[in-house]
Every structure is written in structure tokens, then in C-alpha cells.
C-alpha positions in Angstrom: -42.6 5.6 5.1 -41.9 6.6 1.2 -39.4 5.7 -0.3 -36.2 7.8 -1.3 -33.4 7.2 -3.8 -29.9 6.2 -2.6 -27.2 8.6 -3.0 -24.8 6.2 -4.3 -26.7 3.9 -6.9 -30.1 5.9 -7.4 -32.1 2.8 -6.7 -35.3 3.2 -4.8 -34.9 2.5 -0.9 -37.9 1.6 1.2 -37.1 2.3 4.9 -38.3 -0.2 7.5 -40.4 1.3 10.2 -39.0 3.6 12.8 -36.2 4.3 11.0 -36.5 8.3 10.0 -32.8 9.9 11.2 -31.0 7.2 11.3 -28.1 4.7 8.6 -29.3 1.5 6.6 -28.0 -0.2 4.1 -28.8 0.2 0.3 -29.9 -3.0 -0.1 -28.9 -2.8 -3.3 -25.5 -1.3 -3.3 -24.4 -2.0 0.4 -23.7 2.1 1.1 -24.9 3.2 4.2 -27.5 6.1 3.7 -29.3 8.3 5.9 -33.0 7.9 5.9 -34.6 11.2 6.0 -36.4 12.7 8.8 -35.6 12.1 12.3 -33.9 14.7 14.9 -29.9 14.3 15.2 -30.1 12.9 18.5 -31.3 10.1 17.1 -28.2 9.5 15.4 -26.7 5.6 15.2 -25.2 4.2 12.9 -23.2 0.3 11.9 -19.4 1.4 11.9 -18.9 -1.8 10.1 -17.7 -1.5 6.8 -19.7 -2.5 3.9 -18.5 -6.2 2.6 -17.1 -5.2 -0.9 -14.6 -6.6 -3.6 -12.3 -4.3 -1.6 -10.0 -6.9 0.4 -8.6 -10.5 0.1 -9.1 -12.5 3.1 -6.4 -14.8 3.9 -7.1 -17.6 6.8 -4.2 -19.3 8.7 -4.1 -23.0 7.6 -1.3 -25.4 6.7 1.8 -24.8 5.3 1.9 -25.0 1.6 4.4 -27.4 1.0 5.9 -25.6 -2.4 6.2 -22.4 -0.9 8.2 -24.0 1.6 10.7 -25.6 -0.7 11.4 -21.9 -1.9 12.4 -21.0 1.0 16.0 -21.7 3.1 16.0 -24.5 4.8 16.3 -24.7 7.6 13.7 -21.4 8.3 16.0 -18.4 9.7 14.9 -17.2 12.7 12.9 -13.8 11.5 11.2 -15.8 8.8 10.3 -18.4 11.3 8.0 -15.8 13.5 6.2 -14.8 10.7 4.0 -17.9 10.7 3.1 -19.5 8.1 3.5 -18.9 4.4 0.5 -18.2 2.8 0.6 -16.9 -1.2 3.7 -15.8 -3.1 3.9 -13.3 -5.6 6.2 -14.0 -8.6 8.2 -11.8 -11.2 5.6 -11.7 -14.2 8.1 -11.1 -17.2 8.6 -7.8 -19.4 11.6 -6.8 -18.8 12.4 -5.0 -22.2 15.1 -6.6 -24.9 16.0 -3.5 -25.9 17.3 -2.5 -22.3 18.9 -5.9 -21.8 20.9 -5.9 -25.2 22.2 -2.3 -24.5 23.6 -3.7 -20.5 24.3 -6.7 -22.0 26.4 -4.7 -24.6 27.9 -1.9 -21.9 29.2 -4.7 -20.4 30.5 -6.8 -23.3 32.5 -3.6 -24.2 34.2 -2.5 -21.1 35.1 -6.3 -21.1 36.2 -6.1 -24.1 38.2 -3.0 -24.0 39.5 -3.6 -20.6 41.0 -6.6 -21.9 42.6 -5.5 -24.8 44.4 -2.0 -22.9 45.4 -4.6 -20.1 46.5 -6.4 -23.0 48.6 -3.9 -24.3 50.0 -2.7 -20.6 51.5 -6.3 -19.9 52.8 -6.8 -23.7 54.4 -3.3 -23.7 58.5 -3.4 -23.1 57.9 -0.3 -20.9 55.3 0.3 -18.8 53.9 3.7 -17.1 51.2 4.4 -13.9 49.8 6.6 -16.4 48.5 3.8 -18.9 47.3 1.4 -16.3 44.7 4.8 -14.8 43.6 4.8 -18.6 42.2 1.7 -18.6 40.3 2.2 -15.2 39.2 5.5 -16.1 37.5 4.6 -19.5 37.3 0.9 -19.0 36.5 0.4 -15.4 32.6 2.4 -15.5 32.0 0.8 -18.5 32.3 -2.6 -16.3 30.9 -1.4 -13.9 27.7 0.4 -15.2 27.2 -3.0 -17.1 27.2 -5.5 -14.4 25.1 -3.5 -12.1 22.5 -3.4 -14.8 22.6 -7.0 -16.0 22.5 -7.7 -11.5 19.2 -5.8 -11.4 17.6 -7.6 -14.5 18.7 -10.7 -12.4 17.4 -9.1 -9.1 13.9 -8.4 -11.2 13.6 -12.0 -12.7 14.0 -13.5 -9.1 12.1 -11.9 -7.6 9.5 -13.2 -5.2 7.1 -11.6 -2.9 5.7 -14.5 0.0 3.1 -13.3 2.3 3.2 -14.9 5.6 0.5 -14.4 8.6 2.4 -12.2 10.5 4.5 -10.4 7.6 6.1 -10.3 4.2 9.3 -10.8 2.7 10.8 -9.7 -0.6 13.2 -12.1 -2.1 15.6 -12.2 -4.8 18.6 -13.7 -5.8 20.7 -10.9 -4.3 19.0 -10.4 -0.6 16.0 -11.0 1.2 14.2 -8.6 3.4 11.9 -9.3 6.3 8.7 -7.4 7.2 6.1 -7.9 10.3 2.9 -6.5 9.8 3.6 -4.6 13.0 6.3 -2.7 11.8 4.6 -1.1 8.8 3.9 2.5 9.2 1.9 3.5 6.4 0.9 2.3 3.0 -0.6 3.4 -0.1 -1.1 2.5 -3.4 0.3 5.6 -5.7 0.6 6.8 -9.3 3.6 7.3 -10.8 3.8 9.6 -13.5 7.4 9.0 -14.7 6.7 5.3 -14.9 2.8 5.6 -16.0 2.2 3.2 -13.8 0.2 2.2 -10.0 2.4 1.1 -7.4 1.9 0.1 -3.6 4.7 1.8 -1.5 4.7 0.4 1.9 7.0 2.3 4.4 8.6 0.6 7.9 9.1 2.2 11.2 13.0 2.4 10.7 12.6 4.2 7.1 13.3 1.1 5.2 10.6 1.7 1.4 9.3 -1.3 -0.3 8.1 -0.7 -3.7 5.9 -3.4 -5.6 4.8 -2.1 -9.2 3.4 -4.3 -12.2 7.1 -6.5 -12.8 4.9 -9.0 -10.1 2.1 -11.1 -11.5 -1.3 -10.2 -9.3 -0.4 -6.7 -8.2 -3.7 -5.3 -7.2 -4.5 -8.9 -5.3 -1.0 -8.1 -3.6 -2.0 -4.5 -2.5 -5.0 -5.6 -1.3 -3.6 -8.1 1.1 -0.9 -5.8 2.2 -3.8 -3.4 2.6 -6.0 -5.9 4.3 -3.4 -7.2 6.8 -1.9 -3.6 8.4 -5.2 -1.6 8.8 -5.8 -3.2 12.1 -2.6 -2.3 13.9 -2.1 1.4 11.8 -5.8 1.9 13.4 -4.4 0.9 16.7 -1.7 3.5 16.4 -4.0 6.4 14.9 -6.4 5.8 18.1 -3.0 6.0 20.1 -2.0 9.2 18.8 -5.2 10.9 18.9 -5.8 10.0 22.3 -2.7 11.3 23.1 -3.8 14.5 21.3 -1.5 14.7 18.2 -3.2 14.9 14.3 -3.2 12.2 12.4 -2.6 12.8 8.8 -3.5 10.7 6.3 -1.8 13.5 3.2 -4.1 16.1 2.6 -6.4 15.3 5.1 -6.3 15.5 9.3 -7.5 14.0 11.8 -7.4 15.7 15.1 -9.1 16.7 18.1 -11.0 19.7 16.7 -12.4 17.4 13.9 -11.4 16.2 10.1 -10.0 19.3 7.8 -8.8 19.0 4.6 -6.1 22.1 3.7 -7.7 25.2 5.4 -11.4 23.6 5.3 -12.1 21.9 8.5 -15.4 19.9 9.8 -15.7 19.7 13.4 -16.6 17.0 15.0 -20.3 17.5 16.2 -21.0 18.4 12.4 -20.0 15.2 11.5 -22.2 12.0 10.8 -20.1 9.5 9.4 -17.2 8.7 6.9 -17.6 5.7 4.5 -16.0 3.5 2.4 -17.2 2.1 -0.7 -14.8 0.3 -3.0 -12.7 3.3 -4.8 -14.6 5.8 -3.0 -14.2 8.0 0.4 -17.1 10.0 1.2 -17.4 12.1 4.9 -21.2 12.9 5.7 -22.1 16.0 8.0 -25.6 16.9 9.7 -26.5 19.4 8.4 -25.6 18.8 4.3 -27.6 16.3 1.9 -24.5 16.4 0.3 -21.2 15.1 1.8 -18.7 16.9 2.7 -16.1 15.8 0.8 -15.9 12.7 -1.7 -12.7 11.5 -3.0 -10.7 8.5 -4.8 -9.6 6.6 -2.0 -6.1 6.8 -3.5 -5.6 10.5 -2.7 -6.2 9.1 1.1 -2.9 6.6 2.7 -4.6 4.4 4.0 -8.3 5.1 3.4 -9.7 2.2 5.7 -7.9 3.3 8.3 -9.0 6.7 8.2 -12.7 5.8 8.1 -12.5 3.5 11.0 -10.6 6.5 13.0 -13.1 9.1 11.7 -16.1 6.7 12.7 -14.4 5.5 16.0 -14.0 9.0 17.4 -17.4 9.5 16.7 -18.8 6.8 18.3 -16.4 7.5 21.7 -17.9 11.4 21.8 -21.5 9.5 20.9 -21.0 7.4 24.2 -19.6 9.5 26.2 -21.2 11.3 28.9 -22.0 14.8 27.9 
């Protein structure tokens, strides 16, 4: 059989034997590509992902003894059932002077002048309501708006991410919250225009937002676990739901029972061949297209494993079943 270029890289592919109609890996760049020829009904394909750069794998082993003296002891309960601490995820420095000085001095001078009218009030011979609601009214925010800003510089410093095998937590001097893996209901890594910046927002079944942005040392390892660790169970759900007959959405796009749209553009199912992966990339192959469908930054999707794995399940499930 000749050989063809891949899609993906451009390198020369040389098809084993038998193989005309059906998916192989480039052996070059790992993307699963169609090999020409061949009659749909010949259609199989390795729903496996391609191993790429992609994800961090994390492997249950024993308790690192520093991570533990980080933590309360004695373990609370909630932290307890998430196993054991694996990695933590430290504040990385940067938070700005400039910023600090100004809450710094906020808070110096509604000290400062909260002092000196209470001063006054007490030293007075005669004293009126009306003097002491001066002082809170141009005193008290000024105390206030300093000390909540110099608490969240502290809350930034101490902060402290620990991943755990069944969950997170994010710590800080302040609070801790507690996070199974079970409980996540969707996650994304997003740009922020405001703050010119990537974050991973991670969302909870009771509403509760976690963001993580670049004040932590490692942030694109720590996306990548969180990633890593909640596609199985958010697949679980997205097979739920579809069996049940409701769309999944993952934004833009939709997953339902008709097939995958995008806005008003829709693919049904039995024009589908595949949906892949490969590291920043999403692409959606149909039958009757050299092209794919659709090809975007795996950003734009939340939760772009999890979407393939649906896409590719389903297609499998109407592949096996009996016609």
C-alpha cells in the first residue's frame, strides 16, 4: 500500500497491510489518522488516547512525611478520606510593593486618625454623639479597607494547594477548604483578560469556585493533575446524562442524542468517525470529509478529554449495537 502524509505532522505514513478504511497511529506524532481506502463499514478505531505530555500521573504510595507536618495534627476527619497527600503547591511570590505600601498605608492612616479624633472625643470637656459618628464614618473604612487588604496579602502568601488521592484542599492562614474528586462538576483552564493571565477554575456540585492562577509555583503541572484526576468521574456523569437523554454541553459545543453541534452547525452521529485529542488540539473527524469537522484549542472546550472520550464512547456503543 503507498504511503500517504499525516494530517497532523506531514510525515510520510506507510500503512501495514489490510489496513485501507481504517485508524493507526502516526508513528511519528502519535495522531490517529485514517488510512485511505476502505468502505465505512470497515470502520474501527483505538479509543485510547494518544500518550502525550498532556497529563501528570500521580501513583498512590506513602505518605510524604513533610507534607504531613503541614498539615493539623491530628488529620480532621474530611482530610483524612482523602488518602494520602501526594504534592503540594506553594505561593510563588509577586505580590506587588506598590499594592502593599498603599494597604499598608490605608491602614496606617485610619489608625492613625482614628486614634487621634478618639483622642480628641475622650480629652474634650464636653462631648457629643455627633463627634464620636465622625470618627466611624471617616475613620472606621479607612480601618477597615486596610486590614482586609493587608488579610488577603497574608491569605496569598500562605497559601498552599495539597493534592491528595481522592481530592484537594486549599489552605491558608485564614481557612481551609476540602475538595473530593467526586464532587467536582466541571473544570477548565481559562483566560482572563482583565488579569492577562491563564487560570484553572474548578467548580463543585454545591456552587462553591476555586480559582488557582500564577500567585502558585507549578500552575500548569497543577491544572494538569486537577485535569488528570476528575475526567474519569465527569465522563461517568456525561455517559449518565446522555443515557438518560439530556445534552451534554461542554460551552459552545453539545453533545446529545442527535449527534455533536457546535451553535446552529450540528454533525449527526452516523457522519461521525472519531474525535481526538492531541496535546492543545481538539479535532472531530466525519466520513465523508478529508477534512475534520471542526478543529479547535482545547481551551475553548471545559473539559476537552472528557468530551472526546463521550464523543468516542457513544460511537463505539451505536458501533456495537445491533442495528
Amino acid at each position: 500500500m503507498p504511503t500517504f502524509p499525516c494530517p497532523q505532522c506531514q510525515n510520510p505514513i506507510e500503512p501495514p497491510p489490510g489496513a485501507a478504511g481504517l485508524y493507526i497511529p502516526c508513528p511519528h506524532c502519535a495522531f490517529h489518522v485514517p488510512v485511505p481506502g476502505g468502505a465505512p463499514s470497515e470502520f474501527t478505531a483505538d479509543f485510547d488516547a494518544p500518550p502525550t505530555d498532556a497529563f501528570v500521573d500521580l501513583s498512590e504510595g506513602q505518605a510524604d512525611p513533610a507534607l504531613l507536618a503541614e498539615l493539623p495534627d491530628p488529620l480532621p476527619a474530611d482530610i483524612a478520606a482523602l488518602g494520602t497527600p501526594l504534592v503540594v503547591f506553594r505561593y510563588r511570590g509577586g505580590v506587588s510593593p506598590i499594592r502593599l505600601f498603599l494597604g499598608g498605608l490605608v491602614l496606617a492612616g485610619g489608625m492613625n486618625l482614628s486614634l487621634g479624633l478618639a483622642f480628641a472625643y475622650f480629652s474634650a470637656t464636653t462631648r457629643r454623639s455627633d463627634d464620636l459618628v465622625f470618627i466611624l464614618s471617616f475613620a472606621g473604612p479607612l480601618v477597615f479597607l486596610g486590614g482586609c487588604y493587608i488579610a488577603r496579602v497574608l491569605g496569598i502568601i500562605t497559601l498552599r494547594v495539597f493534592i491528595f488521592s481522592g481530592g484537594f484542599i486549599r489552605r491558608s492562614c485564614f481557612r481551609q477548604r476540602v475538595c473530593h474528586w467526586s464532587q467536582v462538576r466541571w473544570a477548565q483552564r481559562l483566560w482572563v483578560p482583565l488579569s492577562w493571565q491563564w487560570v484553572y477554575r474548578v467548580e463543585q456540585d454545591n456552587g462553591r469556585f476555586y480559582y488557582f492562577d500564577n500567585r502558585l509555583d507549578r500552575l500548569d503541572e497543577l491544572g494538569r493533575i486537577i485535569l488528570r484526576q476528575t475526567t474519569s468521574h465527569l465522563l461517568q456523569r456525561a455517559l449518565a446524562d446522555h443515557d438518560a437523554g439530556r445534552p451534554v454541553h461542554f460551552n459552545e459545543f453539545k453533545v446529545s442524542q442527535t449527534g455533536v453541534s457546535r451553535g446552529r452547525d450540528g454533525l449527526p452521529w452516523q457522519r461521525i468517525r472519531v474525535a481526538q485529542r492531541l496535546k492543545t488540539r481538539v479535532w472531530v473527524w466525519q466520513w465523508d470529509r478529508e477534512k475534520p469537522w471542526v478543529q479547535v484549542d482545547a481551551d475553548e472546550l471545559a473539559h476537552p478529554d472528557v468530551f472526546v472520550g463521550l464523543v468516542n464512547t457513544v460511537l463505539a456503543e451505536r458501533r456495537d449495537s445491533p442495528r
